[in-house]
VEXFITI-11714 format. One record per residue: x, y, z of N, C-alpha, C in turn. Coordinates in steps of 0.001 Angstrom, whole numbers, plus 500000, padded with zeros to 6 digits. Atoms other than C-alpha are relative to their C-alpha. Layout:
N
XYZXYZXYZ/...
***
This chain:
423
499598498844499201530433836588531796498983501121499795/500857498889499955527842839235532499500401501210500481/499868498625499746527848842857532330500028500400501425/500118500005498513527050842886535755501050500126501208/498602500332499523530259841349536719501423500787499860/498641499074500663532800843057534203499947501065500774/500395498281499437531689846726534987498689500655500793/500948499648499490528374847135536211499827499818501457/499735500266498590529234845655539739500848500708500014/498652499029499013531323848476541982500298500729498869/499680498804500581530613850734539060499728500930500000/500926499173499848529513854200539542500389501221498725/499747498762501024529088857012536889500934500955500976/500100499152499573530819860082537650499652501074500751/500877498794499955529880863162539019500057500781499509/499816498975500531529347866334536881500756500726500575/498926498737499304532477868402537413500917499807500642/499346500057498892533877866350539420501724500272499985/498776499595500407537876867249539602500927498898500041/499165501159500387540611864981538619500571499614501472/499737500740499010542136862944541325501610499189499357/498610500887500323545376861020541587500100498527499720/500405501508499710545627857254541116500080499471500995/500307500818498849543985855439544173501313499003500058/498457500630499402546673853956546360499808498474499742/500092501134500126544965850428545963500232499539498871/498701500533501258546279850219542228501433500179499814/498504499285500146549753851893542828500901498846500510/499611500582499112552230850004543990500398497865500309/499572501682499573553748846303545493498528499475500088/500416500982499688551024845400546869498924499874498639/500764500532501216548554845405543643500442499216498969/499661501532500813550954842929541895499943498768500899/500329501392499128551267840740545030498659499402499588/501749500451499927547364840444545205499732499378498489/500080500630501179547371839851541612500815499009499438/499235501300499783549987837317541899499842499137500450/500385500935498680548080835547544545498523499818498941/501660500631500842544497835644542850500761498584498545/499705500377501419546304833827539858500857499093500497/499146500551499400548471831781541960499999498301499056/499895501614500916546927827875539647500261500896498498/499817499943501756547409829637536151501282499842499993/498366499957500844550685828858534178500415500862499639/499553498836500963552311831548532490500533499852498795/500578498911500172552023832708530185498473500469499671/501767499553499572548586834624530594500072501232500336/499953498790499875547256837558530728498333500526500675/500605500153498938545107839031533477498921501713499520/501054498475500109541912842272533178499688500014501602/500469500065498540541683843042536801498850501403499916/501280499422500014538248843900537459499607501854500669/500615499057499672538051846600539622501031501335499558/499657498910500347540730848903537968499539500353498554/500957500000501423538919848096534492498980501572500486/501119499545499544535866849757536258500856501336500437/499061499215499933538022852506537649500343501088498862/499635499111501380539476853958534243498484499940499202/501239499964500636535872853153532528499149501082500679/500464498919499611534476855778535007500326501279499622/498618498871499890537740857945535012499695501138498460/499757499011501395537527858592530854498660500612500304/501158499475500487533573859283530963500263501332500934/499577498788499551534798861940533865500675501162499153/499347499315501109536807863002531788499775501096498629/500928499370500902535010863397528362499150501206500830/500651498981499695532788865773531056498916500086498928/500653500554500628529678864287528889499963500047498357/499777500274501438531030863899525552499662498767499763/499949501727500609530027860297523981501370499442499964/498283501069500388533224858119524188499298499233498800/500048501171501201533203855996520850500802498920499966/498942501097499370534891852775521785501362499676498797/499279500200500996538365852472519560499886498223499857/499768501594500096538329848593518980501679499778500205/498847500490499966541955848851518295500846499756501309/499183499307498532543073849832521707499822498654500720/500656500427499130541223846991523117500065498211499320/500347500983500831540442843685520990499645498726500360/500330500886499503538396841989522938498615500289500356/501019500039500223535012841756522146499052500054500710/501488500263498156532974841026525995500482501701500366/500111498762499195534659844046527048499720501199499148/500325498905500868533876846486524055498578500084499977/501520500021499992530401845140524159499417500437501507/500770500185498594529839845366527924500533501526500309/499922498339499850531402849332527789499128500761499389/500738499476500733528811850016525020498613500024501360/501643500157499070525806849001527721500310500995500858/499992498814499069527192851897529975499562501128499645/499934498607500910526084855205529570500754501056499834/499354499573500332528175857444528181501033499315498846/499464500731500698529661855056525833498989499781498545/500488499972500901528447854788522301500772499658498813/499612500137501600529105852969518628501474499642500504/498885500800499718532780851304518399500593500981498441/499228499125501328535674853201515683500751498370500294/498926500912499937537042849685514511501344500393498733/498713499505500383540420849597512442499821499313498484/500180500647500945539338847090509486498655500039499476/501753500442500392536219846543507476499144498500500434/500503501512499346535984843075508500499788499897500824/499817499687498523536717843821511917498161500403500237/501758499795499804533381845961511510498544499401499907/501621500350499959530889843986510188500121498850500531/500102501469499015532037841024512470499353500714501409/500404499938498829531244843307515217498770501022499914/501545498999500313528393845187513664499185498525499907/500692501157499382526844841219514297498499500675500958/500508499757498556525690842914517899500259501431499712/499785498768500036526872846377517807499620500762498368/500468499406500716524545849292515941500664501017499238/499601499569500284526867851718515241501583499978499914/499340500369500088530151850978513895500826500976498631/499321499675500763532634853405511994501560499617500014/498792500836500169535771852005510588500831501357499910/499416498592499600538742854493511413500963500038498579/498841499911500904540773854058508153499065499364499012/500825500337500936539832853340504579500193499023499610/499882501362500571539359850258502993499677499565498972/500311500588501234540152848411500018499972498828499568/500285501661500256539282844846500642498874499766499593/501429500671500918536742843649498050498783499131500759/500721500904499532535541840880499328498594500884501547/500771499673499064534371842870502512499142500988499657/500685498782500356533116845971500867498764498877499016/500723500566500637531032843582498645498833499511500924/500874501207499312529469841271501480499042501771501038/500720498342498961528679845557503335498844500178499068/500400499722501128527473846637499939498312499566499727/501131501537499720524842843240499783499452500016500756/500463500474498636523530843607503150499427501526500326/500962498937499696520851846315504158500413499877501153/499677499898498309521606845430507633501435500953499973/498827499859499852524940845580507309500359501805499762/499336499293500881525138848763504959499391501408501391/501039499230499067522855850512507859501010500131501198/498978500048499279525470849715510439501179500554499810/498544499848499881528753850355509656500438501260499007/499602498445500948530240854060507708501565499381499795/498313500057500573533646853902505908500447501127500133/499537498114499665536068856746506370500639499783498287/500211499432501626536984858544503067501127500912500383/499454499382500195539539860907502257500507500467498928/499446499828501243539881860754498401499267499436499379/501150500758500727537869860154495542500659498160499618/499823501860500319539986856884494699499611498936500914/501463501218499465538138855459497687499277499937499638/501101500370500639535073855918496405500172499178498548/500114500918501647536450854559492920500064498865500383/499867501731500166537705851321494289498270499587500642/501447500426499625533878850873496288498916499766498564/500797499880501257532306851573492917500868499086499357/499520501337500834534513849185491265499857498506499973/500565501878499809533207846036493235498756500386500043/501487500162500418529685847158492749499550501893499299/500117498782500408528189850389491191498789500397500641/501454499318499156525267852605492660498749499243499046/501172500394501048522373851115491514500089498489500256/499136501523499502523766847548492399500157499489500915/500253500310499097523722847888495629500090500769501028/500511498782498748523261849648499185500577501191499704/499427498954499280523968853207500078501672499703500401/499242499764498989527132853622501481500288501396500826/499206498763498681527751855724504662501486500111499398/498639499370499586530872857554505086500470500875500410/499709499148498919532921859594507110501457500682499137/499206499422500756534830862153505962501304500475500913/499181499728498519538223862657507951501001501763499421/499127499316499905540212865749508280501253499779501065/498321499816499235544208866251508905499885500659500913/500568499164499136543714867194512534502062500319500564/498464499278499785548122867518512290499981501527500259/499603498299500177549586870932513276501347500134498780/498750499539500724551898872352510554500364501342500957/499339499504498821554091874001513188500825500967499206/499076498950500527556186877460512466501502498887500817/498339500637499643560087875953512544499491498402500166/500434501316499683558734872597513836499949499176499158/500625500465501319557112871797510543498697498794500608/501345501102500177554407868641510290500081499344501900/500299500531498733553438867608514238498505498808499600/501255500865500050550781864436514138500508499117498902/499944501580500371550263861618512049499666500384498452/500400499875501255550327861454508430498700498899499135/501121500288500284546794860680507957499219500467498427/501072499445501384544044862201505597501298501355499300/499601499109500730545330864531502885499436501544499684/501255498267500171542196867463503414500125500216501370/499861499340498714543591869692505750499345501532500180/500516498268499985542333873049504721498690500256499869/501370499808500281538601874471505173499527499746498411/500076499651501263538838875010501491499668498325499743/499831501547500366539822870916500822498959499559500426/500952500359499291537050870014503209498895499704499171/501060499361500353534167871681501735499869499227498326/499883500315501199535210870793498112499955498621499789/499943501677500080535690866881499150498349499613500237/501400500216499212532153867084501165498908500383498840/500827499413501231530392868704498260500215498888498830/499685501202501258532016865973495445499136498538500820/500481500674499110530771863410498141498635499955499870/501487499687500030527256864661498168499524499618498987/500016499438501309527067865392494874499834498356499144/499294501155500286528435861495494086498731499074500096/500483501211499762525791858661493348500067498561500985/499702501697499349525635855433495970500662500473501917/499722499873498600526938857337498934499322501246500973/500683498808499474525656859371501701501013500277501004/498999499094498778528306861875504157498964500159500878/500312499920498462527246861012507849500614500689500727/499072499373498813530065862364509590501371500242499788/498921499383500025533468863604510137501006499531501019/499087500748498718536626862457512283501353501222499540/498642499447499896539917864574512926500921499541501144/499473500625498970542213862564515136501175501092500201/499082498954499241544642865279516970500994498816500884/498457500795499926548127862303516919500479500837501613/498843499209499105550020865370518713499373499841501485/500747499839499049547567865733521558499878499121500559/500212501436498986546159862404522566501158498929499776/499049501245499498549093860512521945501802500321500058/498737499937499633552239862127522935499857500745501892/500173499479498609552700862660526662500737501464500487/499632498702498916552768865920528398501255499935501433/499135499990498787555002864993531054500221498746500271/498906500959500081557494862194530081500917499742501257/499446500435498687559196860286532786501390500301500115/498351499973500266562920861487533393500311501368498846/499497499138500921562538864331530353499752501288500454/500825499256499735561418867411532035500021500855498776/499918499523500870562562869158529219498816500010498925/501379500666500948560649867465526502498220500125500307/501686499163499320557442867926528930499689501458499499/500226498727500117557956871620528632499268500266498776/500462499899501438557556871548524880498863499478499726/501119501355500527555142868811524433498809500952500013/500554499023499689553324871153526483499227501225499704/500305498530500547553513874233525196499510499585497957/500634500526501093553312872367521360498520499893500189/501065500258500176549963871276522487499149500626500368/500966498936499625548616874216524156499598500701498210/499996498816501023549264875956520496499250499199498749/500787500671500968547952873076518332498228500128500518/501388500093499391544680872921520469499553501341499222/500550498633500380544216876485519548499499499771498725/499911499832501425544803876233515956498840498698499314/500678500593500372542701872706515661498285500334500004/501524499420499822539649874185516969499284500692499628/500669499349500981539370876918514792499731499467498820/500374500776501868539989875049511499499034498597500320/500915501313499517537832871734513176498879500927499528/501487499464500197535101874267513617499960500603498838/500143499621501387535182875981510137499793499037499290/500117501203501079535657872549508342498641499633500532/501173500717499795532717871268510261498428500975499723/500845499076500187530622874481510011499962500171498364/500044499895501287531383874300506209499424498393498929/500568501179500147530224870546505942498791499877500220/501919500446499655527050870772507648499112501162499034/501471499199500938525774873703505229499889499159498666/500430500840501380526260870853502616499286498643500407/500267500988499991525488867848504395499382499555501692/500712500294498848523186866672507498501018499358500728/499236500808499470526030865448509675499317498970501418/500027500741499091525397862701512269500738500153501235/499265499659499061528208862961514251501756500522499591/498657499037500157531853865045514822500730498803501022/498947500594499187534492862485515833501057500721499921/498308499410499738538346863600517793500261499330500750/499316500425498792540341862806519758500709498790500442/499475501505499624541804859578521830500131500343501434/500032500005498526542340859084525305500882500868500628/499303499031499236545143861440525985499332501714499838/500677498344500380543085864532524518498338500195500442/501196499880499481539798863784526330499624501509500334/500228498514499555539817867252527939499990500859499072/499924498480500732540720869567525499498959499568498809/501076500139500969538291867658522583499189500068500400/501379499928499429535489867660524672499412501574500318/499701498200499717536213871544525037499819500169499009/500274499204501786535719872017521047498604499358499897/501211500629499980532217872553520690498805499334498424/500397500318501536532153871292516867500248498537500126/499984501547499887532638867940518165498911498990500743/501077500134499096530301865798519268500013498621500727/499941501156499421531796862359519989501581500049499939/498613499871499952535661861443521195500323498385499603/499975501578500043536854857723520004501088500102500942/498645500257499318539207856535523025499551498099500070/500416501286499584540018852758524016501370499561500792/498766500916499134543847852473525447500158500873501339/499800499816498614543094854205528660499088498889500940/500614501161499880540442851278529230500521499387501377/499226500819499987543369849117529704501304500340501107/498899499257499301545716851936531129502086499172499548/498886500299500034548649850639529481501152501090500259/498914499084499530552439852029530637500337501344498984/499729498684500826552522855030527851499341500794500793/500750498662499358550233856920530068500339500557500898/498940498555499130552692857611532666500351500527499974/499145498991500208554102859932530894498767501155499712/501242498660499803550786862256531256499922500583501796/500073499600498527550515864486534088498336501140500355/501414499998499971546446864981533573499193499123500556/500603501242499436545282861506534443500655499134499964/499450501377499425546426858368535495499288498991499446/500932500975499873544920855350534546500769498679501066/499119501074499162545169852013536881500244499160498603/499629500729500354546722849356535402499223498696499839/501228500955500204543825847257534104500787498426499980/499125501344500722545855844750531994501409500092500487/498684499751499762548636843254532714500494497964499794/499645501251500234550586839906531926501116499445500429/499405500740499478552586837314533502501054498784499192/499820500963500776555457835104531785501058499632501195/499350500956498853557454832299533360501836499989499802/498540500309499944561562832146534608499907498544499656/499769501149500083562818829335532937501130499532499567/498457500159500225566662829433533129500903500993500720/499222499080499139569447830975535020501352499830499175/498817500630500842572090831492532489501607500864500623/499003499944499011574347833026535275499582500326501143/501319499778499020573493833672538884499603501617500437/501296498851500158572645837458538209499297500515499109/500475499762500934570626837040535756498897499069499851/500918501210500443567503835026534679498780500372499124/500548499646501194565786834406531984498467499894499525/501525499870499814561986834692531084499595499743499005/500693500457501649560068832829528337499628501591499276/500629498459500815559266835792525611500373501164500331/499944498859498979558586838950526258500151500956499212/499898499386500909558920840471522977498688500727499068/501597499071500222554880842246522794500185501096500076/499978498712499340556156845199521643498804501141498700/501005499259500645554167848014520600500154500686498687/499714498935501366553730850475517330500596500707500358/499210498438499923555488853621516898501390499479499703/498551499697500342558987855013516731500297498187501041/499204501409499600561455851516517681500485500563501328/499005499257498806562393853008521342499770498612500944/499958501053498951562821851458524606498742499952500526/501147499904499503559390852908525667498761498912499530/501317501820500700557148850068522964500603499391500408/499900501556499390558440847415525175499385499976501216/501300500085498897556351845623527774501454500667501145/499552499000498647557405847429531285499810498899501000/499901501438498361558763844872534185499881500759500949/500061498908499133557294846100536738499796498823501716/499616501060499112557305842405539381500488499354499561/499670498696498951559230842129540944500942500904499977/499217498021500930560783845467540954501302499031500667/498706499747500165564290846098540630500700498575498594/499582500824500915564477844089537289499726501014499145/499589499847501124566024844987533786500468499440498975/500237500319500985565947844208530538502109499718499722/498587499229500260569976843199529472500038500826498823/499856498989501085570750845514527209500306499711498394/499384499996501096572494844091524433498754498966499022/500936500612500781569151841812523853498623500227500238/501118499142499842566460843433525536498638499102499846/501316500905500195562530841834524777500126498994498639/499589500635501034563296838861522623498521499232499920/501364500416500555560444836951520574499675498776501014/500710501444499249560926833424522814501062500458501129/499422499188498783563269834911525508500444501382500183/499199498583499795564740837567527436500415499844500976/499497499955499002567374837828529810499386501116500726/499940498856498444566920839913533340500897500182500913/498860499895498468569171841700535477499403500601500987/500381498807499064569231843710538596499937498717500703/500108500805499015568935842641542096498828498914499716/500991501140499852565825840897542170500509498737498736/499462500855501146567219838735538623500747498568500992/499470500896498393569139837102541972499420498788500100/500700500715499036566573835692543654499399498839498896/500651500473500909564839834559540378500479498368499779/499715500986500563564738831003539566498736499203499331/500933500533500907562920828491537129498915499780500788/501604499712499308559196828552537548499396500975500765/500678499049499666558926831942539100499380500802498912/500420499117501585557094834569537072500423501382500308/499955497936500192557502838394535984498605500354499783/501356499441500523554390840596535752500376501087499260/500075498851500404554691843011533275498049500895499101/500723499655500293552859845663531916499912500571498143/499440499606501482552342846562527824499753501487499838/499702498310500329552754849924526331499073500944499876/501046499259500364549619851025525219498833499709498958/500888499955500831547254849439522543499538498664499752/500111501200500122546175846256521290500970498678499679/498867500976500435549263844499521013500010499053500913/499900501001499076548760842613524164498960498700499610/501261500607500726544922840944522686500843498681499258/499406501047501036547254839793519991501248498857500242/499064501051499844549824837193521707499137499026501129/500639501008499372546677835793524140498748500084499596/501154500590500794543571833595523226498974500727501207/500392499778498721542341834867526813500403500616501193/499500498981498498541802837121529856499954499442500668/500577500154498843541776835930533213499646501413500426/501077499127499585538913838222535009500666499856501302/499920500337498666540195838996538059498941500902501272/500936498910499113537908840365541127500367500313501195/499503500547498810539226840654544219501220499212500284/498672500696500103541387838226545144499959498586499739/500341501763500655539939835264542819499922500601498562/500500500248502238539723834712538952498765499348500109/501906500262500037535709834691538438500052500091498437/500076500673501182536490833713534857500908500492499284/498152499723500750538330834239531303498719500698499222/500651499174501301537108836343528357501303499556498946/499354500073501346538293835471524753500486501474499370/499434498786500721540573838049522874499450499552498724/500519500253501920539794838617518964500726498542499867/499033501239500476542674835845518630499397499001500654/500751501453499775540567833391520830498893499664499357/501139500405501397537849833663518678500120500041498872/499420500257501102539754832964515757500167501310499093/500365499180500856540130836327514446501592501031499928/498579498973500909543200838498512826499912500987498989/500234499130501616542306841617510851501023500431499498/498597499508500645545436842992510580501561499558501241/
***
């Protein structure tokens, strides 16, 4: 499968400035599952489908977006290796934030720049990084405490073997008046003060060298502004994230303005795909890691900034009618991280007017369906749904079908078809 094909055919950059737009009517809608029901018409189900030209679509959409910030490809979002590599050959795309150490230096193979988004204390891999000039040249570890650096120094000592890069992350959480803690309980150096004092011990520290910096803003890129059905909750989300933006940008830029008088930084990672705009607006940043707007999975309808189409999307087979309004659907249980709600489950979206029953909802090898259409349903039809938002879909198929038009012009291997499971 060539670049050519994935994204580079019927792809066009941006234009500087250009203004957001709604989602094109040719992904919305009946008829973009028909058509994708019909291109796919000899596969079995279950399978799971990258339709080409809304791939290309959102791959334009974020770099619009960013408004020329570097995207840094998340691996996690995505986990599928042709298409992380064939977004890097675009421009505006740069270096991959994977989620494991292994993960990294399997895909620091081919790819030059490779920071791992979380820290790591698997021996074996930090050893084989450690050992390897190539390797140690490629890939940065993120950091947040000296007992990372102790366990790295514990499978080899400076002097023993490479450099190590690393990336120093700040708590890009808001501690909220009344609210309290908003974001993700990440790094533990939230204050300019913590920063400066970690970045300086860092420096200071035999065997490693501080490249760069990451503050992922949880609240921002990954809670939606304008939830489907809540208007309420919009309001807040809202107004929460107008007030965190504020507050991240001053302490981002102080922590980072207090890092670089100690240490030559490389690059300022933020962000994720729902905070494209406002990180690309802080000018202490200098790269954004996104990867689940790519894909456009169903969490992003609840943004009322951008749209993505519906890249991915997967198909499983009716194979029982265990009354006649109801029928039942191999699997169906790909559900996502986060809080346990109804929202991490895949989203039936062909053919409409189907629901989940309630009392069993997305089960691991079935799931009942009601609603009118549940009717019509009988063994050997399929459902198309869509997943929530991240790499959870990668992980239940060996393979994409590529769709273009209205043919499958091939498959691409997920991490799991090329034998691979980091976490």
């Amino acid at each position: 499968m060539t670049t050519e094909l994935l994204l580079r055919s019927g792809f066009e950059l941006p234009d500087a400035g250009m203004a957001a737009s709604a989602l094109p009517a040719r992904f919305d809608g009946a008829d973009y599952w028909r058509a994708l029901d019909a291109a796919t018409a000899e596969l079995d189900p279950p399978f799971a489908v990258l339709a080409l030209d809304a791939l290309r679509h959102n791959a334009s959409d974020m770099l619009r977006r960013a408004a020329g910030t570097p995207i840094r490809v998340a691996s996690k979002s995505l986990r599928v290796r042709g298409v992380i590599e064939q977004l890097l050959a675009l421009p505006g795309y740069h270096g991959v934030l994977a989620y494991t150490l292994a993960e990294a230096l399997w895909l620091a193979e081919t790819v030059d720049d490779v920071v791992v988004g979380y820290p790591s204390v698997d021996r074996a891999a930090i050893r084989r990084l450690a050992t390897s000039p190539e390797l140690a040249a490629r890939v940065t570890l993120m950091v947040d405490s000296p007992d990372q650096l102790n366990v790295i120094d514990a499978v080899l000592k400076p002097g023993e073997r490479e450099s190590i890069r690393v990336c120093l992350e700040l708590d890009a959480s808001w501690n909220a008046p009344v609210l309290g803690h908003l974001g993700v309980w990440r790094s533990p150096v939230h204050s300019v003060e913590d920063t400066r004092a970690l970045a300086g011990y860092i420096v200071a520290r035999p065997g490693f060298e501080l490249v760069g910096m990451m503050a992922y803003e949880a609240q921002i890129a990954g809670v939606g502004n304008r939830p489907i059905g809540k208007p309420v909750d919009g309001a807040v989300n809202r107004w929460m994230q107008r007030q965190s933006v504020a507050e991240l940008h001053e302490r981002r830029g102080a922590a980072v303005a207090a890092v670089r008088a100690i240490a030559p930084l490389q690059f300022v990672n933020g962000g994720g795909t729902g905070s494209l705009e406002s990180t690309a607006s802080d000018p202490s940043v200098t790269e954004i890691a996104a990867g689940s707007g790519i894909f456009g999975g169903h969490l992003f309808d609840n943004y009322e900034h951008f749209a993505p189409a519906p890249a991915a999307a997967f198909a499983l087979p009716i194979v029982r009618k265990a009354t006649g309004d109801t029928a039942t659907m191999l699997g169906g249980g790909w559900v996502a991280s986060g809080p346990p709600n109804v929202d991490r489950l895949p989203q039936l979206v062909w053919p409409e007017g189907l629901s989940y029953v309630s009392r069993e909802m997305a089960g691991e090898v079935q799931s009942p369906l009601t609603g009118e259409a549940a009717r019509r349903l009988r063994p050997g039809d399929r459902v198309w749904l869509r997943h929530t938002k991240s790499g959870e879909l990668a992980e239940h198929v060996n393979e994409f079908a590529l769709v273009d038009g209205d043919q499958v012009v091939g498959m691409m291997p997920s991490y799991r078809g090329e034998g691979k499971a980091f976490l």
